[in-house]
C-alpha positions in Angstrom: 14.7 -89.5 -7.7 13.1 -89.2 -11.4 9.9 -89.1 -9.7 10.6 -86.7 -7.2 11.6 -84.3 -9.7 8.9 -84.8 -12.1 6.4 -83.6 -9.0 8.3 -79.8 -8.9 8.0 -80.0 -12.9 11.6 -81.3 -13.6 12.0 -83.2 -16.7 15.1 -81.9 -18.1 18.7 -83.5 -16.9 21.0 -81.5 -19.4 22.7 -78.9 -17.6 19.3 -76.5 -16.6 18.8 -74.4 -13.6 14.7 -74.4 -13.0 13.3 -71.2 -11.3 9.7 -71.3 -9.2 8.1 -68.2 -7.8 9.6 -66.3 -4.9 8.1 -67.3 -1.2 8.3 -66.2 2.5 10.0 -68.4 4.8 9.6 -67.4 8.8 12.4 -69.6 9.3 15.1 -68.9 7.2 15.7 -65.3 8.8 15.3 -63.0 6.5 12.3 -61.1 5.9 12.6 -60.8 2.0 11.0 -63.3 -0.4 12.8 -66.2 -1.1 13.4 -67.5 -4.6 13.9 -71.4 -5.5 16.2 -72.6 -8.0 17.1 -76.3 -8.8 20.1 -76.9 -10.8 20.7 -79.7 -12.7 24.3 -80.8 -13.7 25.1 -83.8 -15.6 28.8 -85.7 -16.0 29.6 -89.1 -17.4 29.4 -90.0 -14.2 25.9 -89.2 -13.1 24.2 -86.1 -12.4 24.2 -83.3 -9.7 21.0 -82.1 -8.1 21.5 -79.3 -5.8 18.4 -76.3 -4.9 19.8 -73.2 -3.9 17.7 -70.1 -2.1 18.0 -66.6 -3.6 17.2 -63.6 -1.2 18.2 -59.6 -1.5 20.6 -59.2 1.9 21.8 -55.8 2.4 21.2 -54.6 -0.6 23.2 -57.3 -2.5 21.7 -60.7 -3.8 23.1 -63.7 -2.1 22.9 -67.8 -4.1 23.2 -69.9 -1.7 23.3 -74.0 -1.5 21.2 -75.6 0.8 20.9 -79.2 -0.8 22.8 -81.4 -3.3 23.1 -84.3 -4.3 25.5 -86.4 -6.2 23.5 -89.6 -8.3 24.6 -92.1 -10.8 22.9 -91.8 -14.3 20.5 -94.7 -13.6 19.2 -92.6 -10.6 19.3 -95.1 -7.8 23.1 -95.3 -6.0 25.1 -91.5 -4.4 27.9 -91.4 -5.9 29.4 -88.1 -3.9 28.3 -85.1 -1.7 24.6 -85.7 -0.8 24.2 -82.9 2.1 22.0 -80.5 3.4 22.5 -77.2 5.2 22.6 -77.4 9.0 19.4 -74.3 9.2 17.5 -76.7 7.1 18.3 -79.7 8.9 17.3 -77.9 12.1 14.3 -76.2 11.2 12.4 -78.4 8.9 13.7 -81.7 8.9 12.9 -83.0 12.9 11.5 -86.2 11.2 14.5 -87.0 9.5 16.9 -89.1 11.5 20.5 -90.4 10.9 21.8 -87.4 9.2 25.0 -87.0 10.5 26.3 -83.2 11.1 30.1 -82.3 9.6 31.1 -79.1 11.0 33.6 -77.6 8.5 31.0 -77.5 6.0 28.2 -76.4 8.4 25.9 -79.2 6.5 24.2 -82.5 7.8 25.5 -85.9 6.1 22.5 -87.8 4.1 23.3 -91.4 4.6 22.0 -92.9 1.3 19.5 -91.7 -1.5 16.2 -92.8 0.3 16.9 -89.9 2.8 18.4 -87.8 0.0 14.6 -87.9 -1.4 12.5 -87.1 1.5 15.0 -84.1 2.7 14.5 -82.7 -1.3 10.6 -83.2 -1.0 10.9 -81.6 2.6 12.5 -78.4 1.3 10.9 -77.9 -2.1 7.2 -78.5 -0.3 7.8 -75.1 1.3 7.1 -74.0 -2.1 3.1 -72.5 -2.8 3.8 -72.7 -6.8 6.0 -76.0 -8.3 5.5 -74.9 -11.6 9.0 -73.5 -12.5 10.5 -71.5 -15.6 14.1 -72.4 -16.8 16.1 -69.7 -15.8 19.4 -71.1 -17.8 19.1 -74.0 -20.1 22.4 -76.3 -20.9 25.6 -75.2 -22.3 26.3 -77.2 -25.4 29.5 -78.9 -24.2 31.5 -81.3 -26.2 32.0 -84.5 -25.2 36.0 -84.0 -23.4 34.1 -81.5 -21.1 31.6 -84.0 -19.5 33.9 -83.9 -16.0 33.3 -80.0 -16.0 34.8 -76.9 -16.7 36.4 -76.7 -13.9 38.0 -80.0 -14.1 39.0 -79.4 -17.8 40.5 -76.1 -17.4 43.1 -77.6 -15.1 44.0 -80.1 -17.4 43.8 -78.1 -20.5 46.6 -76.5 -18.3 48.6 -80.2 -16.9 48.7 -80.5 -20.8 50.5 -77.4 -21.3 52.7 -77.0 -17.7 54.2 -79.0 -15.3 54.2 -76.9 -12.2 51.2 -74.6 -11.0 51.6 -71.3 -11.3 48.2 -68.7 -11.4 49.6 -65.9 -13.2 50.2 -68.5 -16.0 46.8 -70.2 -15.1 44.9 -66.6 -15.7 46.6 -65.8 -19.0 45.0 -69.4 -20.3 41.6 -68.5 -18.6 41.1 -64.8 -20.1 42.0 -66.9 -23.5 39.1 -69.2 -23.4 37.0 -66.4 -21.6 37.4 -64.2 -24.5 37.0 -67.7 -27.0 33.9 -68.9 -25.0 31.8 -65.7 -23.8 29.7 -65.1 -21.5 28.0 -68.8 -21.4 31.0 -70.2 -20.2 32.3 -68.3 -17.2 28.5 -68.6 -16.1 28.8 -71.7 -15.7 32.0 -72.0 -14.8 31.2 -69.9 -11.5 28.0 -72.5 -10.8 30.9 -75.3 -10.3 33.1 -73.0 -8.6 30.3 -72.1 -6.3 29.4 -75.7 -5.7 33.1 -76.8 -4.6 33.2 -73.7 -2.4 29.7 -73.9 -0.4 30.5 -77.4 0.4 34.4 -77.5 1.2 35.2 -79.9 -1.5 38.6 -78.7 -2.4 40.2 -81.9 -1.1 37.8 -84.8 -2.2 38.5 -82.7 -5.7 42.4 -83.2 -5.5 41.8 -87.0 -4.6 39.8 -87.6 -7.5 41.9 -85.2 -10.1 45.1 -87.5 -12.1 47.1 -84.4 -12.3 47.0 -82.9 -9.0 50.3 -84.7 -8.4 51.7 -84.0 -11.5 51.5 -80.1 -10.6 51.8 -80.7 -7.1 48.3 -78.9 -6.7 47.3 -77.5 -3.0 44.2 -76.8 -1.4 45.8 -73.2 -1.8 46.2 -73.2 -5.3 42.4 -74.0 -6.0 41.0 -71.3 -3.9 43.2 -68.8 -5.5 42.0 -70.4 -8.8 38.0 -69.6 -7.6 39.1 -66.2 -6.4 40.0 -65.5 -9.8 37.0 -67.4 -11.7 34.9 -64.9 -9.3 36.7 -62.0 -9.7 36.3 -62.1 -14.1 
């Protein structure tokens, strides 16, 4: 995967969005330029490459996913969501076999990261200039914040609380908000809008300890994005 993202001019793993120049694409349906951004999000557990396609629709701009995958640190094993969107899949990908489709998330299934590799050179060679600017380098996170924001503002709050409640969860939010800036509830919506896109509000409750303890529901974390993207 290093190699792949060293041909679109990628060298930087620390929390980076990369930006390349604006391009038509007959097939995506929208007459308006589309703009490439690859963003970059690294964990203790690995790192998160995902491209996303930037386009004015109806007057408003819309972000949306259309690849990511999860990696180890070493770069050679998926360690989580490794999809692609099902327009992609269907438009540019014919040579790509044994991606299975999952319907709920409207996104093909990339079996491992051989695949993973050719679908990301696939999309980004749609691309006339790979020489990208960074449109938002790295937040300088401290070290208890390497599972995400996200992830460490609910359990800043299990710390604190034994049941879930969101007016109590917005109080703490609007604190750190106001402590933080700007900086922070950026990327605090890029995770949001990651978990979103790709429906991954239950494998998050599997893999959070104090989901249980606060007897978290799929319910509760949606109402906890609403409010991320409502600040």
């Amino acid at each position: 995967m290093k190699e792949i993202l060293s041909k679109y001019g990628i060298h930087s793993y620390e929390n980076v969005i990369f930006e390349y120049n604006p391009v038509k694409l007959d097939w995506w349906g929208v007459e308006e330029e589309i703009i490439f951004e690859v963003q970059i999000s690294k964990n203790e557990s690995g790192l998160e490459v995902a491209i996303y396609f930037l386009f004015e629709n109806e007057e408003e701009y819309e972000r949306v996913v259309v690849f990511i995958s999860q990696i180890d640190e070493n770069f050679e094993n998926v360690i989580g969501a490794n999809l692609v969107a099902k327009i992609v899949k269907e438009k540019i990908l014919n040579e790509v076999n044994n991606l299975q489709f999952i319907p709920e998330q409207e996104a093909y299934l990339i079996p491992d990261l051989a695949t993973s590799i050719k679908v990301f050179d696939a999309i980004m060679s749609q691309l006339a200039d790979v020489n990208p600017t960074i449109a938002e380098n790295g937040l300088d996170l401290d070290d208890e914040e390497d599972e995400g924001l996200f992830f460490e503002m609910l359990a800043l709050y299990a710390s604190e609380n034994d049941t879930f409640d969101i007016s109590i969860y917005e109080t703490m939010l609007r604190a750190q908000f106001e402590e933080a800036g700007e900086e922070f509830m950026k990327y605090l919506k890029m995770e949001v809008s990651v978990i979103e896109e790709n429906k991954l509000w239950d494998a998050f409750l599997k893999e959070t300890p104090f989901a249980q303890q606060l007897n978290l529901k799929e319910e509760d974390l949606i109402k906890i994005a609403y409010l991320i993207n409502s600040i």
